[in-house]
C-alpha beads as a LAMMPS data file, in Angstrom:
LAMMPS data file: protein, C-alpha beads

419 atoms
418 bonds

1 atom types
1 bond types

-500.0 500.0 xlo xhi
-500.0 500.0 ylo yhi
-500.0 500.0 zlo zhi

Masses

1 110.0

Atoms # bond

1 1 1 -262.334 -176.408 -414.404
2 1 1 -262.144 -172.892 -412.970
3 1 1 -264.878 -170.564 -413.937
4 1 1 -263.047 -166.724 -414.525
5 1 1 -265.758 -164.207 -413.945
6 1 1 -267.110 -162.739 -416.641
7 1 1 -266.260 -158.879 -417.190
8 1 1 -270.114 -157.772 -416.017
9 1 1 -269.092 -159.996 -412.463
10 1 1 -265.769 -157.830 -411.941
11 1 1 -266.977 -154.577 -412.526
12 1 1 -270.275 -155.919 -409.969
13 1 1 -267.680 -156.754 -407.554
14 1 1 -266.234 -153.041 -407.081
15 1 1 -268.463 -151.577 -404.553
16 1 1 -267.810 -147.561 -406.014
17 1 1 -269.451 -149.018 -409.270
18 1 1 -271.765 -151.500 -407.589
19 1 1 -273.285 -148.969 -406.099
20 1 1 -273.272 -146.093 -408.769
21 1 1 -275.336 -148.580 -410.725
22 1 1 -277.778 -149.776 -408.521
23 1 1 -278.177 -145.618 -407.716
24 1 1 -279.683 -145.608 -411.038
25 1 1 -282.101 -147.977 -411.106
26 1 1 -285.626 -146.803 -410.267
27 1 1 -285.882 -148.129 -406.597
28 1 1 -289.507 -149.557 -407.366
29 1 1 -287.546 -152.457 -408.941
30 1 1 -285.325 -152.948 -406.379
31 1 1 -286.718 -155.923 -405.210
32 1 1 -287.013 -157.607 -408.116
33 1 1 -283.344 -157.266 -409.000
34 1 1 -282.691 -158.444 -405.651
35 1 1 -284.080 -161.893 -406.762
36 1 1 -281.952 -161.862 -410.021
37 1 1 -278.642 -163.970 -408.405
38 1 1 -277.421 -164.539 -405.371
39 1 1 -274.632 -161.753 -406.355
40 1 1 -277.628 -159.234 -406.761
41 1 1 -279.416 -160.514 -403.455
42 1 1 -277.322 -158.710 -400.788
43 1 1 -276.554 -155.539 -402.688
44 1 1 -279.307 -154.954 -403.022
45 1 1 -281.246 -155.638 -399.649
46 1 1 -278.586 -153.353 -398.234
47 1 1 -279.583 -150.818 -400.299
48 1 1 -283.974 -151.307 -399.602
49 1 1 -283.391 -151.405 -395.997
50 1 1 -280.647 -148.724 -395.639
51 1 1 -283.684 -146.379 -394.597
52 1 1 -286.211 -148.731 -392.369
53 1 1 -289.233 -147.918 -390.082
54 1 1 -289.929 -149.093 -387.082
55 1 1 -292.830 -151.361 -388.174
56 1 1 -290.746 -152.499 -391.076
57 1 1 -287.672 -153.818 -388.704
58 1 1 -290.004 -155.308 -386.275
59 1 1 -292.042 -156.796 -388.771
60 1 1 -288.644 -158.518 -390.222
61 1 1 -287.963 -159.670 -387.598
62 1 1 -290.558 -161.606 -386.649
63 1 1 -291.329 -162.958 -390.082
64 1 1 -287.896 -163.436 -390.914
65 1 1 -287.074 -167.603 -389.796
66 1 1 -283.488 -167.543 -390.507
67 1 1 -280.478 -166.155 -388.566
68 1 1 -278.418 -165.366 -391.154
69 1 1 -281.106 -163.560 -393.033
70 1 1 -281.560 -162.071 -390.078
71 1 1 -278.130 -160.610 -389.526
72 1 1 -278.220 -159.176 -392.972
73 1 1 -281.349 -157.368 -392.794
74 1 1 -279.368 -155.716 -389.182
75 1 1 -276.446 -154.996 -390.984
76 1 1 -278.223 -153.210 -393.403
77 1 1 -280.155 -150.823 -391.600
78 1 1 -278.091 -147.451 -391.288
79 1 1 -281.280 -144.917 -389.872
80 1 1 -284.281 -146.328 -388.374
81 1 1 -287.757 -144.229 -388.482
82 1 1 -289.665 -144.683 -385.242
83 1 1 -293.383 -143.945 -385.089
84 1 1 -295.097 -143.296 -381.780
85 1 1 -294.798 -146.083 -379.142
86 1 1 -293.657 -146.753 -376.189
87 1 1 -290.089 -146.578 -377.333
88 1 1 -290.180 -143.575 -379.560
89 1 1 -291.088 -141.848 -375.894
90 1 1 -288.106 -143.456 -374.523
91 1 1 -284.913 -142.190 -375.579
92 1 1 -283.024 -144.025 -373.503
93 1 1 -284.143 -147.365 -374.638
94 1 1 -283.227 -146.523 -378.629
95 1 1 -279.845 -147.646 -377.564
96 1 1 -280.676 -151.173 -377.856
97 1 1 -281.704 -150.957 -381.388
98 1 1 -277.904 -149.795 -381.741
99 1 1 -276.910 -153.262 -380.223
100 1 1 -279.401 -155.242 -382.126
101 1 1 -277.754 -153.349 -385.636
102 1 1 -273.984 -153.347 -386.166
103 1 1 -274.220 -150.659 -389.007
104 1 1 -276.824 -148.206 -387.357
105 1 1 -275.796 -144.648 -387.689
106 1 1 -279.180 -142.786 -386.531
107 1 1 -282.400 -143.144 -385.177
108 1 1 -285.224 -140.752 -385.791
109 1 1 -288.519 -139.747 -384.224
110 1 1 -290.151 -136.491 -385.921
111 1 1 -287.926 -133.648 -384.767
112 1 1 -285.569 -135.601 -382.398
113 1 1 -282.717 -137.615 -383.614
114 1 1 -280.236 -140.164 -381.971
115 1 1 -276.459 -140.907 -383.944
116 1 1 -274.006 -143.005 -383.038
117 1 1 -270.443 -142.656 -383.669
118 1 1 -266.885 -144.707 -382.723
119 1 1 -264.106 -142.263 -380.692
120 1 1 -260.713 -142.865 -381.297
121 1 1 -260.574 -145.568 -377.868
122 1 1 -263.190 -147.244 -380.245
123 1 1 -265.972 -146.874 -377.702
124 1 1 -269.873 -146.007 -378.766
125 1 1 -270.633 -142.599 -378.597
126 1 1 -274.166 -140.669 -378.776
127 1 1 -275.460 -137.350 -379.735
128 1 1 -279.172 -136.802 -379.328
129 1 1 -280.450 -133.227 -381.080
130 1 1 -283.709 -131.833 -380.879
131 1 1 -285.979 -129.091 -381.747
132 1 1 -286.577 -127.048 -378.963
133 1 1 -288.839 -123.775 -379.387
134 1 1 -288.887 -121.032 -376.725
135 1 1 -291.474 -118.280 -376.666
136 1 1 -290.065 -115.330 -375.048
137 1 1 -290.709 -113.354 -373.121
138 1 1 -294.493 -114.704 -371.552
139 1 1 -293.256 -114.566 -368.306
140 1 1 -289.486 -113.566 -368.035
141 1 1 -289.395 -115.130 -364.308
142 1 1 -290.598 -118.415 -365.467
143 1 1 -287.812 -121.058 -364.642
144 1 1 -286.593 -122.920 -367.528
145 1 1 -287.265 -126.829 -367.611
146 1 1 -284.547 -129.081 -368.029
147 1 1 -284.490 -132.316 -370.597
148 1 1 -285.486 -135.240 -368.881
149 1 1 -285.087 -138.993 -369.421
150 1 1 -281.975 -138.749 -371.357
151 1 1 -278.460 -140.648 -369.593
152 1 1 -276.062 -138.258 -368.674
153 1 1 -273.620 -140.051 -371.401
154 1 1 -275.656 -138.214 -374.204
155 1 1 -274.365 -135.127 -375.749
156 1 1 -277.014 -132.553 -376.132
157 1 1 -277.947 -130.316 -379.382
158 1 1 -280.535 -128.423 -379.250
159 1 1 -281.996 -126.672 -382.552
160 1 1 -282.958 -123.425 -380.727
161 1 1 -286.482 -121.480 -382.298
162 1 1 -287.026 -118.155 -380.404
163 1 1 -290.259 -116.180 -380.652
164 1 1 -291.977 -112.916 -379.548
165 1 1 -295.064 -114.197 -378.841
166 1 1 -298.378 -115.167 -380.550
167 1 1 -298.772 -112.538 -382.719
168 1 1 -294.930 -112.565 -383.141
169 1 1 -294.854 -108.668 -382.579
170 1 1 -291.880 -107.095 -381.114
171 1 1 -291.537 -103.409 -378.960
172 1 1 -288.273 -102.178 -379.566
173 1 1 -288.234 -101.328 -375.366
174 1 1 -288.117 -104.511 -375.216
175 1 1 -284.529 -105.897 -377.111
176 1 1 -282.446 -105.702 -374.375
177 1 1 -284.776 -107.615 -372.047
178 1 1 -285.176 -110.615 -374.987
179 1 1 -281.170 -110.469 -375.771
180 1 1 -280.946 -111.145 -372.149
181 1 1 -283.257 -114.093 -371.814
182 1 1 -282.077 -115.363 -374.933
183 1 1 -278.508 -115.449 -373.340
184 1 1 -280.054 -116.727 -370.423
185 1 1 -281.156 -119.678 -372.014
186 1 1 -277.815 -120.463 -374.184
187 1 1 -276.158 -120.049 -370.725
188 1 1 -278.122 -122.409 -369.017
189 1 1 -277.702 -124.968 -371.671
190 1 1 -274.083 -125.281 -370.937
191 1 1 -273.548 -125.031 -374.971
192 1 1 -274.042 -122.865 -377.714
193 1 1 -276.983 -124.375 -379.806
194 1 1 -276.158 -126.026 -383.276
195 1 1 -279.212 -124.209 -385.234
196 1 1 -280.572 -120.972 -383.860
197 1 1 -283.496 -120.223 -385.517
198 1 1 -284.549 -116.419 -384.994
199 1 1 -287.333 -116.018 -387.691
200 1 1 -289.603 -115.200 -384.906
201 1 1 -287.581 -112.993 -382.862
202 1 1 -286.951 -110.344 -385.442
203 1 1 -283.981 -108.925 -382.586
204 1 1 -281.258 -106.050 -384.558
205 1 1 -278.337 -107.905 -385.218
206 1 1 -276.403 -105.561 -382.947
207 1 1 -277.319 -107.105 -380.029
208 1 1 -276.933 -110.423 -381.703
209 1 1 -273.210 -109.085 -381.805
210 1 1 -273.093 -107.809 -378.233
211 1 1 -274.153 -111.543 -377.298
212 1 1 -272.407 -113.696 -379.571
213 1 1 -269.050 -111.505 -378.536
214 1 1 -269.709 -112.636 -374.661
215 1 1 -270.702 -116.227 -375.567
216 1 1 -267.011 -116.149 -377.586
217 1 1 -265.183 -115.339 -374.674
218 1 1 -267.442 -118.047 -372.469
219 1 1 -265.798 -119.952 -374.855
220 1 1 -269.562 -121.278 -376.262
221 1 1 -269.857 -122.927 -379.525
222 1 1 -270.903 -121.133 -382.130
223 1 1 -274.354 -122.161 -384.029
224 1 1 -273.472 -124.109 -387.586
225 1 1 -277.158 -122.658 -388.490
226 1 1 -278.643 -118.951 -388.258
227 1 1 -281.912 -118.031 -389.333
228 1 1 -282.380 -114.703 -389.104
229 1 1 -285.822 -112.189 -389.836
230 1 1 -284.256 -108.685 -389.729
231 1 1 -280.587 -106.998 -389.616
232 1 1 -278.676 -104.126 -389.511
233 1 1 -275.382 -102.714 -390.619
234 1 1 -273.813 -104.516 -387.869
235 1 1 -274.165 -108.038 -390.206
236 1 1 -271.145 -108.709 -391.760
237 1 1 -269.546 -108.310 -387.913
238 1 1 -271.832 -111.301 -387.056
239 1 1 -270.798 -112.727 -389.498
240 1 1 -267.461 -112.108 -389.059
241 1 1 -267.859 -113.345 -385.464
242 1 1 -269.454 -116.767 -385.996
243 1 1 -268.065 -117.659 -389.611
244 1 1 -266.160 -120.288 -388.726
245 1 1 -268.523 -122.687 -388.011
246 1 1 -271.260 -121.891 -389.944
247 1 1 -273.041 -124.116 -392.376
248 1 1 -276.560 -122.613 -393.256
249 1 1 -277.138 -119.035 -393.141
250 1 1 -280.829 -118.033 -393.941
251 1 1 -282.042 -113.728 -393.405
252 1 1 -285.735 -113.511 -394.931
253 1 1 -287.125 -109.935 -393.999
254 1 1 -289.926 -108.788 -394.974
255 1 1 -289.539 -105.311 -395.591
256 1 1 -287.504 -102.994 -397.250
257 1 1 -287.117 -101.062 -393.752
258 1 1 -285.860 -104.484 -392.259
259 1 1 -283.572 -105.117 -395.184
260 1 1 -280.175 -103.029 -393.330
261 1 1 -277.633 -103.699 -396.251
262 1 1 -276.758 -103.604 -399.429
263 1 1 -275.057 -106.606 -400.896
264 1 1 -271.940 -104.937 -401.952
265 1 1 -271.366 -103.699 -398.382
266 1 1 -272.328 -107.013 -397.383
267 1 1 -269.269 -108.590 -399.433
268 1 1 -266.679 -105.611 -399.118
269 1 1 -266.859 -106.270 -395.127
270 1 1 -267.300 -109.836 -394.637
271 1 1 -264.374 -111.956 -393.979
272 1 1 -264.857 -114.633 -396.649
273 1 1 -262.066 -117.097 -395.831
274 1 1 -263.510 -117.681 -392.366
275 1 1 -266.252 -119.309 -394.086
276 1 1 -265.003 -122.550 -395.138
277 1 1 -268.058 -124.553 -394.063
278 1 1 -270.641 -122.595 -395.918
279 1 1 -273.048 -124.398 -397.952
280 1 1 -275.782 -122.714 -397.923
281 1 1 -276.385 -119.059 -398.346
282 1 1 -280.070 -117.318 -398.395
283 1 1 -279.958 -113.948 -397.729
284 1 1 -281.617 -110.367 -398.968
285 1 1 -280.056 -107.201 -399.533
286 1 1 -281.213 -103.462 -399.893
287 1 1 -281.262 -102.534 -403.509
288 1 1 -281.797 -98.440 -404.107
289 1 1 -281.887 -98.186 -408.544
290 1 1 -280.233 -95.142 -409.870
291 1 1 -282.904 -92.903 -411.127
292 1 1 -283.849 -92.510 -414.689
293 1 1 -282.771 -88.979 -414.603
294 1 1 -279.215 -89.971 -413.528
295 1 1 -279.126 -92.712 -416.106
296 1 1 -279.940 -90.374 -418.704
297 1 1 -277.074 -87.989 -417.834
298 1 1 -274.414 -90.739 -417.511
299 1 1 -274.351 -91.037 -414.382
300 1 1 -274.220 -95.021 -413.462
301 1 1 -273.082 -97.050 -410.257
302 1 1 -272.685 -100.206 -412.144
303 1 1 -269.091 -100.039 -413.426
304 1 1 -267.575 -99.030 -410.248
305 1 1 -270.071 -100.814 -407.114
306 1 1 -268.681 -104.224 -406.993
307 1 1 -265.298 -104.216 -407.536
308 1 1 -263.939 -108.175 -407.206
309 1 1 -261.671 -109.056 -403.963
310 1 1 -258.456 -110.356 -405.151
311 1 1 -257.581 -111.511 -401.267
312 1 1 -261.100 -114.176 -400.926
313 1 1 -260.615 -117.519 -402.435
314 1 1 -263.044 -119.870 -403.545
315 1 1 -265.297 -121.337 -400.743
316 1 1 -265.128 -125.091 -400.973
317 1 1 -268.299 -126.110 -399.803
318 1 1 -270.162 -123.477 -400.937
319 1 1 -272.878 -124.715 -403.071
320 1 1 -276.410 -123.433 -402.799
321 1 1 -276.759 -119.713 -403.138
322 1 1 -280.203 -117.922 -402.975
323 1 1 -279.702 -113.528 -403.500
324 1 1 -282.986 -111.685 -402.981
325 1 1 -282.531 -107.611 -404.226
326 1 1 -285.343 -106.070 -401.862
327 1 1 -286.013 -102.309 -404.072
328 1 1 -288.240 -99.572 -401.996
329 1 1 -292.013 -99.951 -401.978
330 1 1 -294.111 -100.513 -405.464
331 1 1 -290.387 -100.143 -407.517
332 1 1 -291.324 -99.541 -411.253
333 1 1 -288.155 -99.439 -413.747
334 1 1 -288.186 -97.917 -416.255
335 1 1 -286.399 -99.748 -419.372
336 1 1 -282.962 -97.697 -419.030
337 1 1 -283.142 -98.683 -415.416
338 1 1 -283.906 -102.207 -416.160
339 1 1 -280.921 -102.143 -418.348
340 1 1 -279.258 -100.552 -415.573
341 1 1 -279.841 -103.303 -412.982
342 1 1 -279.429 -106.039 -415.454
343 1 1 -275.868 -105.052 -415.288
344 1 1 -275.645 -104.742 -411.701
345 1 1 -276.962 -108.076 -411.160
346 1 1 -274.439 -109.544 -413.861
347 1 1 -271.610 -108.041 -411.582
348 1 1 -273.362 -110.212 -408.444
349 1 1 -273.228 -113.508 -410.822
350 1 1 -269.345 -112.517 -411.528
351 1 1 -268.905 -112.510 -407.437
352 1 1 -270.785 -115.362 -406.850
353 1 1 -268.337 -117.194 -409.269
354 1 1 -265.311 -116.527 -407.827
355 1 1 -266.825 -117.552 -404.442
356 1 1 -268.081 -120.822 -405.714
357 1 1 -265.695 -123.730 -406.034
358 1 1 -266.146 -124.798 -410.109
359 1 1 -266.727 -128.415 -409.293
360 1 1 -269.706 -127.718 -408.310
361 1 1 -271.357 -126.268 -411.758
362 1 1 -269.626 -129.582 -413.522
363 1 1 -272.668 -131.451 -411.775
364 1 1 -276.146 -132.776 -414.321
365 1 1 -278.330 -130.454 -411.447
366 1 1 -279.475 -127.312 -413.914
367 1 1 -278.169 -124.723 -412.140
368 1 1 -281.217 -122.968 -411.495
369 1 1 -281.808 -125.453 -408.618
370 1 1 -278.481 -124.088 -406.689
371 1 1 -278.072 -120.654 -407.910
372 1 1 -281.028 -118.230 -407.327
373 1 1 -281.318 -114.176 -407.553
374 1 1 -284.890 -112.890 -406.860
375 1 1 -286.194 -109.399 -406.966
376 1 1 -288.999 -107.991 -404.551
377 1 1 -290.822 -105.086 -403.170
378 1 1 -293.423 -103.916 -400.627
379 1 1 -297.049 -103.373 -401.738
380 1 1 -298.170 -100.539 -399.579
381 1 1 -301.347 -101.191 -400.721
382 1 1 -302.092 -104.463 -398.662
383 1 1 -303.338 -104.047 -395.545
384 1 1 -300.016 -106.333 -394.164
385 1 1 -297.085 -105.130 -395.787
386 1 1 -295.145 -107.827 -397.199
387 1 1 -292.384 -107.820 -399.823
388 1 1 -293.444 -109.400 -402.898
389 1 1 -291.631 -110.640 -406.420
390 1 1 -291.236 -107.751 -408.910
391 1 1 -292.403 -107.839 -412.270
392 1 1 -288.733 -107.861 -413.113
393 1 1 -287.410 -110.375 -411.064
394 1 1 -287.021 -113.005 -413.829
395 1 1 -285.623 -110.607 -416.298
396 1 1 -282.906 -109.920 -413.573
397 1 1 -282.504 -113.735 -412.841
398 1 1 -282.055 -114.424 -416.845
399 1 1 -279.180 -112.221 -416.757
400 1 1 -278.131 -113.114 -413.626
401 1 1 -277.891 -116.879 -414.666
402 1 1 -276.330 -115.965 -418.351
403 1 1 -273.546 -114.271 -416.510
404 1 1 -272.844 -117.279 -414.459
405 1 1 -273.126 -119.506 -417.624
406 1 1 -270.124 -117.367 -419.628
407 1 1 -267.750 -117.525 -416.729
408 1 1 -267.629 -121.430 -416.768
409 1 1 -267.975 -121.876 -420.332
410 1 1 -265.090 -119.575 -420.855
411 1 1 -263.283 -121.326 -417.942
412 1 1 -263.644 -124.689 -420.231
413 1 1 -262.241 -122.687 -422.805
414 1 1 -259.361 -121.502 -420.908
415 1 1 -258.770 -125.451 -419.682
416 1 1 -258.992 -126.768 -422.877
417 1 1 -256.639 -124.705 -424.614
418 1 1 -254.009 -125.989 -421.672
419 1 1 -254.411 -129.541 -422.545

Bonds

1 1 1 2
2 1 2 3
3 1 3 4
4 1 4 5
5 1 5 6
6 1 6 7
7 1 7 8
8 1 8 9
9 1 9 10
10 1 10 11
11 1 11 12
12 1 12 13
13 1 13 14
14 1 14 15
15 1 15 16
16 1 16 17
17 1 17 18
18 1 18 19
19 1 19 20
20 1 20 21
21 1 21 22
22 1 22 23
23 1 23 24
24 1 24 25
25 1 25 26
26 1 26 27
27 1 27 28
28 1 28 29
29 1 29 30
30 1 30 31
31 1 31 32
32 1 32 33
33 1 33 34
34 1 34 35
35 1 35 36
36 1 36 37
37 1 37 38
38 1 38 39
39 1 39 40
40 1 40 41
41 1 41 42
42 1 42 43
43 1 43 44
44 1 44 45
45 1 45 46
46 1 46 47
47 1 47 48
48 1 48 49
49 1 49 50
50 1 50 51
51 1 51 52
52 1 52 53
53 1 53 54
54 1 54 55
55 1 55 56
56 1 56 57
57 1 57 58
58 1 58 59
59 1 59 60
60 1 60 61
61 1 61 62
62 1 62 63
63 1 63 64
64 1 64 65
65 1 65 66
66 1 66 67
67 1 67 68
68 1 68 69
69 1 69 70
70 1 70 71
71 1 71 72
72 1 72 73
73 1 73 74
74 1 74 75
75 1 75 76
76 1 76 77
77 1 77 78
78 1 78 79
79 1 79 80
80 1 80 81
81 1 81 82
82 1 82 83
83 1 83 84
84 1 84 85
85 1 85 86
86 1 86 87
87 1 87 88
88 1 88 89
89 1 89 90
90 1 90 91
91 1 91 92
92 1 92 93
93 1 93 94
94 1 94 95
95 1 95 96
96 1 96 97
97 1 97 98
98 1 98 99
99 1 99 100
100 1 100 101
101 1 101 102
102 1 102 103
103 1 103 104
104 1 104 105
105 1 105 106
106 1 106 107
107 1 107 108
108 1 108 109
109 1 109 110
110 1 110 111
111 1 111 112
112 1 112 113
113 1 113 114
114 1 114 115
115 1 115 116
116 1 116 117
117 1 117 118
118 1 118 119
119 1 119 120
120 1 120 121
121 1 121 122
122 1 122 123
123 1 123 124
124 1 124 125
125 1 125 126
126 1 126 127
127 1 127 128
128 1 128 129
129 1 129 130
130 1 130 131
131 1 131 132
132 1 132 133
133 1 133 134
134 1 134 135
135 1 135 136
136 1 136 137
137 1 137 138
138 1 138 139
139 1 139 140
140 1 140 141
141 1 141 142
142 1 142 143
143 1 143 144
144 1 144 145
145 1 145 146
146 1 146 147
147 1 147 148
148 1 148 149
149 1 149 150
150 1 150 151
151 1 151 152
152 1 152 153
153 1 153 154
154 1 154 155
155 1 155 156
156 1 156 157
157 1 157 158
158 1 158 159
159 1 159 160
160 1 160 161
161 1 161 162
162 1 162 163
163 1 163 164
164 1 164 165
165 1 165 166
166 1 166 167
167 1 167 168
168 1 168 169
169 1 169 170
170 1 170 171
171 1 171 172
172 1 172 173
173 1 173 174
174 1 174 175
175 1 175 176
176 1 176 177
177 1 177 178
178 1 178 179
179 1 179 180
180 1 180 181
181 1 181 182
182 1 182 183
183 1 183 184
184 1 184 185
185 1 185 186
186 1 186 187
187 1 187 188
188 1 188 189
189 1 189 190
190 1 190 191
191 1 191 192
192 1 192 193
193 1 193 194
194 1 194 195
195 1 195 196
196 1 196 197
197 1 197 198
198 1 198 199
199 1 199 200
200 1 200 201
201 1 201 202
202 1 202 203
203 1 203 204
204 1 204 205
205 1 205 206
206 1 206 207
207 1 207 208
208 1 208 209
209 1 209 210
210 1 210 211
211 1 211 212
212 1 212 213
213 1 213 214
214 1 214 215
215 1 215 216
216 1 216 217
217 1 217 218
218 1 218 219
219 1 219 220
220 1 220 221
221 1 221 222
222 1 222 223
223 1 223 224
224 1 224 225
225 1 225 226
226 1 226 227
227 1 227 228
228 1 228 229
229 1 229 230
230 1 230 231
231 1 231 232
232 1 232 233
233 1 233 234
234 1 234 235
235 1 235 236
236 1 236 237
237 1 237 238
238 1 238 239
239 1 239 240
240 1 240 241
241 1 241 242
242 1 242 243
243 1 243 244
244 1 244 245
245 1 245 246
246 1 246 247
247 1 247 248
248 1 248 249
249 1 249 250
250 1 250 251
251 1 251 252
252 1 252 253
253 1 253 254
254 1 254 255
255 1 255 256
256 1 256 257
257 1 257 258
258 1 258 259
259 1 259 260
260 1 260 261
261 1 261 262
262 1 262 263
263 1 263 264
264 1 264 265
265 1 265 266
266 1 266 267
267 1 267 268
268 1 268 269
269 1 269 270
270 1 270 271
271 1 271 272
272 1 272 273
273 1 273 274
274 1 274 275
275 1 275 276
276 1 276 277
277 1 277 278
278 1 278 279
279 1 279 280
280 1 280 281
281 1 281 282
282 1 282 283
283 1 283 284
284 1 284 285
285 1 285 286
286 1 286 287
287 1 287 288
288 1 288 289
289 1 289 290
290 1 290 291
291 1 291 292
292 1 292 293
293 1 293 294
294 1 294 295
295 1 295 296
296 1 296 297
297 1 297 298
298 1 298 299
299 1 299 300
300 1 300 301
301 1 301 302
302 1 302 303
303 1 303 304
304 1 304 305
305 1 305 306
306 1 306 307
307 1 307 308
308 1 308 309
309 1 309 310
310 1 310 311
311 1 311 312
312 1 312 313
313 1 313 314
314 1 314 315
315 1 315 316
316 1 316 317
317 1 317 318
318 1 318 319
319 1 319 320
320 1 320 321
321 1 321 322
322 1 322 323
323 1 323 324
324 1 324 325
325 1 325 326
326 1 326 327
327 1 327 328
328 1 328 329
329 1 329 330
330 1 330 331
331 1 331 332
332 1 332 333
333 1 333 334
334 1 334 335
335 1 335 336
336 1 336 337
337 1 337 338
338 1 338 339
339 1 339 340
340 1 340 341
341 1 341 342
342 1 342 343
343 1 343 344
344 1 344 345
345 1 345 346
346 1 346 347
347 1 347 348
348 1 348 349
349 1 349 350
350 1 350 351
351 1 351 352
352 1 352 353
353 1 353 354
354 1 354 355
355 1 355 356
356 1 356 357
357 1 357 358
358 1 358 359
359 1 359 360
360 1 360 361
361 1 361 362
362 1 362 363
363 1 363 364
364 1 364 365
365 1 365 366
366 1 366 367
367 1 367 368
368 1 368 369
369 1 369 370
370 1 370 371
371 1 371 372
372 1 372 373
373 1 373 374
374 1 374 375
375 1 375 376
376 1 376 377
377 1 377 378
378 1 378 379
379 1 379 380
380 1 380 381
381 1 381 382
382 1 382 383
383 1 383 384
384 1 384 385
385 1 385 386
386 1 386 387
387 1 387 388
388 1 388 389
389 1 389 390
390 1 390 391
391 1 391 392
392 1 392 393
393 1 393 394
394 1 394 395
395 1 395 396
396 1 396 397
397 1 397 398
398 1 398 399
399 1 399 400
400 1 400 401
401 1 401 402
402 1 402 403
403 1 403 404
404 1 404 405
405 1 405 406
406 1 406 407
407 1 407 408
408 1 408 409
409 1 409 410
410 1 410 411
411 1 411 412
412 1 412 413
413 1 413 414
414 1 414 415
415 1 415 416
416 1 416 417
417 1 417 418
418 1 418 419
């Protein structure tokens, strides 16, 4: 007599479902549900040793009697952790673990990570990417030291971090000598580095410009992530420049002097359909309120700042957003100026909505954890001056979060009234 499987065993056997379920279940009772049937068993060992340290595999492996077993617990494993050992100080050798593991997509050690992936002649390929930090410029005639111990069949990315020095202080003298060494060091890479991390470096984006443009015409990748401490007017031409390829863009200043643009400038200039692999977007612009006295005679920059672009579409990947408004030193508003930049902040949210793709507020994330507007100012009476949150900056980012809420609920109006 044939046995039909029940309607809980078909919708078990569709992988998609399979493993939306088991991504619900707390993963402390993982194991137990792996001892359930022998249709729970290898779901879910794939899914507890999907992630696996070193000391875990090894320890399988030597425990582990049977072959098939075996082979399961392999097939499994998709990144491997490595702790400090022989082989974590061994790049070369991780390769075996890729023969030993049919399904292994990357190996990690702290900052340094190995992935495998197929080319189209169905031939192994690897990338190994690292964090490499440069401190410029101790001694600018100090050769730089190539990677060693890695087979010339690896592809190289480097996360770049470039510094001034220990006490990270910069003479202006001395930008063209650190945009030189700086393009030194891309150069003698032989690539443009994937992440370029310039917190340290706090270098005027103009001469990021100047040496971006020459890398361009080198025909040197462009970085998919930019940190940046301090910029200019010349910003939305970098941006301009490396859009295409960029993934993360982070600016954190930490003054109002080293905050060079205002975020309607900032949007007005930059060529938003370049930036198609955006995801993340941190950045901080110069915010000057309209005095009270200007309020009080009529005289507002809200209704006319931001006008929206009818030529940028919606960004498709575009999905975590963080807007710091940087106001002069020890900013006080008064409440008609609070009301003032409640409104300008609303017209950011209506901006930010018609960059971001609408999928991604249909998500259960609040959207707090994705969309974030922060106001800050200098203290000038710290002995470091820092910018700091303002007083108002949760007022701002309640209004700045209603805003965003009306566009998609009236969105859902508009879509339901079409069905």
């Amino acid at each position: 007599m044939n046995m039909q499987p029940s309607a809980g065993e078909r919708v078990w056997a569709i992988p998609e479902l399979q493993d939306a379920i088991i991504s619900g279940v707390s993963p402390e009772i993982w194991s137990k549900l792996s001892l359930v049937s022998k249709s729970f068993f290898e779901p879910m060992i794939r899914r507890i040793f999907k992630s696996c340290t070193q000391r875990k595999y090894e320890e399988l492996m030597r425990r582990c009697r049977s072959n098939e077993r075996k082979a399961l617990y392999r097939s499994s494993i998709e990144i491997i952790i490595l702790h400090t050992s022989n082989l974590s100080a061994r790049p070369a050798n991780w390769v075996k673990l890729f023969e030993h593991c049919p399904n292994l997509e990357q190996i990690i050690y702290q900052s340094k990570r190995l992935k495998r992936s197929i080319n189209d002649d169905g031939k192994p390929e690897y990338t190994f990417d690292y964090s490499c930090h440069e401190c410029l410029p101790w001694n600018p005639t100090e050769p730089i030291k190539a990677p060693v111990g890695l087979p010339k069949s690896f592809k190289i990315v480097r996360n770049l971090t470039i510094s001034a020095g220990l006490d990270w202080t910069v003479q202006e003298s001395l930008y063209p000598l650190y945009k030189s060494k700086l393009l030194e060091r891309i150069r003698f890479y032989g690539h443009g580095p994937s992440s370029l991390n310039l917190l340290y470096l706090p270098l005027p984006t103009h001469y990021l410009v100047d040496m971006f443009s020459e890398l361009v015409k080198e025909r040197f990748d462009t970085p998919k992530v930019l940190s940046l401490k301090t910029f200019d007017l010349t910003l939305p031409e970098l941006v301009n420049l490396i859009g295409n390829k960029l993934e993360v863009f982070s600016v954190e200043p930490e003054t109002y002097a080293t905050t060079g643009i205002a975020f309607e400038e900032f949007y007005r200039k930059v060529e938003w359909d370049q930036l198609q692999e955006l995801f993340t977007l941190l950045i901080a612009f110069r915010r000057q309120p309209t005095s009270e006295s200007d309020l009080q005679n009529n005289v507002e920059d809200t209704p006319f700042t931001i006008p929206i672009r009818k030529d940028v579409k919606k960004l498709k990947n575009l999905y975590q957003i963080r807007i710091e408004l940087v106001y002069p030193p020890d900013t006080i508003l008064s409440p008609i100026q609070l009301d003032n930049e409640k409104r300008y902040v609303r017209q950011i949210a209506d901006i930010v909505y018609s960059l971001v793709h609408w999928s991604h507020f249909i998500t259960k994330e609040p959207l707090s954890n994705n969309l974030v507007l922060m106001a800050s100012y200098e203290r000038t009476d710290m002995i470091v001056p820092h910018v700091r949150s303002a007083e108002f900056s949760h007022t701002l980012y309640q209004a700045f979060l209603e805003r965003i809420k009306e566009r998609g609920e009236a969105d859902i109006r508009r879509l339901e009234g079409t069905m």
